[in-house]
C-alpha positions in Angstrom: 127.9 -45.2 -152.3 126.8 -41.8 -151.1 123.7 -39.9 -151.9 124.0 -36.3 -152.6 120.6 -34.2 -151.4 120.2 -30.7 -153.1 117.5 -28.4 -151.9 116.2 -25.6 -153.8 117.2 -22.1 -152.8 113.9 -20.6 -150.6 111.2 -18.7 -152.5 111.5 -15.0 -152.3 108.1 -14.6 -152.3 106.4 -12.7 -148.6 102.9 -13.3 -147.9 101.3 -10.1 -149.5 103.1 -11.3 -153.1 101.0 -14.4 -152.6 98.1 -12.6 -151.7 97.9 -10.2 -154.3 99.2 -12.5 -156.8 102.4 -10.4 -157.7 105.1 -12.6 -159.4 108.2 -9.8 -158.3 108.6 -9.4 -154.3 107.9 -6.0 -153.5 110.7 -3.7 -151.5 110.7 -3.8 -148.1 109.2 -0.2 -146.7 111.7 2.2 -144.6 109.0 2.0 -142.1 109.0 -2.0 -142.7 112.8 -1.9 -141.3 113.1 0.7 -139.1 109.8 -0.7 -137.1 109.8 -2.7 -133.6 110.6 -6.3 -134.2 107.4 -8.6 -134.8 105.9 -11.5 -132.7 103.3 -13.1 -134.2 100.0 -14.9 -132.2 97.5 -16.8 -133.7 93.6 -16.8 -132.2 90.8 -18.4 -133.6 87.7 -16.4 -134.2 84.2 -17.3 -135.9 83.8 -17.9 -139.7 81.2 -14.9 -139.6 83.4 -12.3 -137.9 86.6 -13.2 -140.1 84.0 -12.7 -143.0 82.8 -9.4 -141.7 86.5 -8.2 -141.1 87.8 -9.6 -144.6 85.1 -7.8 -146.8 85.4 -4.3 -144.5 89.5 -4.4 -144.8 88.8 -5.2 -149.4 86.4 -2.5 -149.4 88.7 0.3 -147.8 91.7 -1.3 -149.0 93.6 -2.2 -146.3 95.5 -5.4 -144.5 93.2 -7.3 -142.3 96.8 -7.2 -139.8 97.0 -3.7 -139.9 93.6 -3.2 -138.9 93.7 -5.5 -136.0 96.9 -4.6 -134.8 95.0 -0.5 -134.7 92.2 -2.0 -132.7 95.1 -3.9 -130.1 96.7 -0.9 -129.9 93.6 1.1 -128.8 92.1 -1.7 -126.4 96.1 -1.8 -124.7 98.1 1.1 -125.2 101.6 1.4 -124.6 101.1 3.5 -121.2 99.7 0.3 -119.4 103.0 -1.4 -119.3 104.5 1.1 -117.4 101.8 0.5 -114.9 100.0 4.0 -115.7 96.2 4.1 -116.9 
């Protein structure tokens, strides 16, 4: 006797449909594609200041990602890798 196992197909849902409740999956952007491939890192930061971030990114309507990735980008720009300051 042999057991057959089906799995459903993967949901085609990203992580912004779930946040913002959308049913459809939005396109992908040109600027999604065409970008630099994506690593991701996790930190841990106080209850407070993920608060403080949260309700600033709502209230100008924009991704809490996008605004850290900004603030990584000013703090280590691209010229320190090629060992220039």
């Amino acid at each position: 006797m042999s057991k057959k196992v089906s799995f459903a197909p993967k949901p085609t849902k990203t992580a912004d449909d779930w946040v913002q409740g959308s049913d459809i999956p939005q396109p992908k952007k040109a600027e999604d594609t065409a970008a630099e491939k994506m690593k991701r890192f996790t930190i841990d930061v106080p209850a407070n200041l993920h608060a403080r971030i949260k309700v600033a990114c709502a209230q100008r309507g924009t991704k809490m990602a996008d605004e850290i990735r900004a603030l990584l980008e000013q703090k280590f720009p691209e010229n320190l890798i090629n060992g220039k300051s």
